[in-house]
N, C-alpha and C positions, 0 to 999 in steps of 0.2 A: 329815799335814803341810799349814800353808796353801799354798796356789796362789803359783806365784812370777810375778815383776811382770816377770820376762825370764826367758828362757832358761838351763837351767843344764847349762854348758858341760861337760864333761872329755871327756879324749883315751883312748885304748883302745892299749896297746902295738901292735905286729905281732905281736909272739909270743902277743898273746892268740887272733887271728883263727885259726878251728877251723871244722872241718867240720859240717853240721848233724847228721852221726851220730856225730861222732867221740866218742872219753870227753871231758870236762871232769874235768882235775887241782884236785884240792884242796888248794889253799897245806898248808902245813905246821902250821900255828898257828890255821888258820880256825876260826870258832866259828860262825860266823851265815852259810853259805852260802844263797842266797836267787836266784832266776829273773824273770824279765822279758820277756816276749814284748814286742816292739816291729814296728814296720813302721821298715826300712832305706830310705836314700832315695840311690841312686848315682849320684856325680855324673860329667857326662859333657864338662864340657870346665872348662876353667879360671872358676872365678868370684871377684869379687872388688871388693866395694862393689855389689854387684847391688841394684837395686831391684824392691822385694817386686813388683810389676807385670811383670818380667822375670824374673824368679825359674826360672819351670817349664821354660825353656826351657837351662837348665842342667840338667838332671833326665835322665840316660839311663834311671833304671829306679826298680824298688823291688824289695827280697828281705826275707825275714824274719830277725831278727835276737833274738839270745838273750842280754840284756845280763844273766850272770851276776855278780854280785854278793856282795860277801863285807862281812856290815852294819858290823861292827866295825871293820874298815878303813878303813870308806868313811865312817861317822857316828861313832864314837869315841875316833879317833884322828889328832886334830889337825885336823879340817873339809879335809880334801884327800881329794876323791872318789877320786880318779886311783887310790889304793891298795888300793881297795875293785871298783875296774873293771876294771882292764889285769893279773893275773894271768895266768901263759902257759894258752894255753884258754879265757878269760873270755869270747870272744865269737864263738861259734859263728854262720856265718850259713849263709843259703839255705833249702834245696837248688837255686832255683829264681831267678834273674832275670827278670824280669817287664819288656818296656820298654815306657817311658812312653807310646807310642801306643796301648798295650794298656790302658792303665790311665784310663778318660774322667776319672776323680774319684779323687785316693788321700786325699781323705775321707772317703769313704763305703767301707771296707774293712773284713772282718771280720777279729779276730784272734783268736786263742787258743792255749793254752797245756796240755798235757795232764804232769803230772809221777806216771811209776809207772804210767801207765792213768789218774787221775785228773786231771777235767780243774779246774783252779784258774787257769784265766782265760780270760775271754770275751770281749769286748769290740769297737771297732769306732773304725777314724779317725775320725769324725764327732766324740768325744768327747775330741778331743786337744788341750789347752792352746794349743799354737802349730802353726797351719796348717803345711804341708810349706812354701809361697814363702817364708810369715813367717821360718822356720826358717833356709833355703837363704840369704835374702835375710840375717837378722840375724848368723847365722855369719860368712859373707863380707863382713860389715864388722869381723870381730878377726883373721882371715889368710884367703889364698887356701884355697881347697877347687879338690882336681887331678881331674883325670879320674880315678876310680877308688875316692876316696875316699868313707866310707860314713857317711851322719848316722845314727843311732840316735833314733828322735825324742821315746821316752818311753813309759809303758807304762799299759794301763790296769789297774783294780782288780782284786786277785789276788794281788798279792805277799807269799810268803811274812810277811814284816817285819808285815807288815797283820792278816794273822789272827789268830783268839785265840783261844788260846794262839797266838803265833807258829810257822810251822812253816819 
């Protein structure tokens, strides 16, 4: 897919948020379930019209985040992510809070992704489209982000959707 020119937003139900060991339920109809290691980014006090220069200091933490994916939902059925995302179970995070004082740079962060024992993604924030302030700062100009709330910020190469054959 080309590089998008902004951020591309959707919302994650509650009833997706799942434990990092727990099962993920598979919708009824799914056809193209699909994984996503991402770096979460928790926010820890109200933000809202933030500028990208202020940004981090809304930032309590970072945990890992497992933006489960169902592709059909999400790409061929009417361009609304949100039904391809928010699944109850779709977004398993943790195990782990990390806070921001811990963390010098969450650019420079590895990530990956092991599915079965097999590991199908590698990768590192360094190579993420939109920096964590860009991110924190561009959100919080379309609604408030609360204490508590969790950005998902994008995932590197390894997605299922991606490989060939797709797996």
């Amino acid at each position: 897919m080309a590089l998008p020119k902004e951020p591309i937003l959707f919302l994650k139900a509650t009833s997706s948020i799942n434990g990092p060991f727990d099962s993920v339920e598979i919708p009824r109809d799914a056809q193209k379930v699909d994984w996503e290691v991402e770096l979460g980014i928790v926010i820890g006090k109200t933000a809202r019209y933030v500028a990208k220069e202020n940004a981090m200091s809304y930032v309590a933490g970072y945990c890992v985040v497992n933006d489960v994916s169902e592709r059909a939902y999400q790409l061929e059925r009417g361009g609304q992510w949100d039904k391809g995302k928010a699944a109850d179970t779709f977004g398993p995070l943790g195990p782990w809070l990390v806070t921001a004082d811990e963390v010098p740079d969450p650019q420079a962060l590895p990530l990956w992704l092991d599915v079965d024992g097999v590991r199908r993604q590698d990768g590192n924030t360094r190579d993420m489209i939109f920096g964590v302030a860009e991110l924190v700062s561009y959100i919080s100009g379309f609604m408030s982000l609360q204490p508590g709330d969790v950005i998902a910020t994008g995932t590197p190469a390894g997605v299922g959707m991606g490989l060939k054959p797709p797996v």
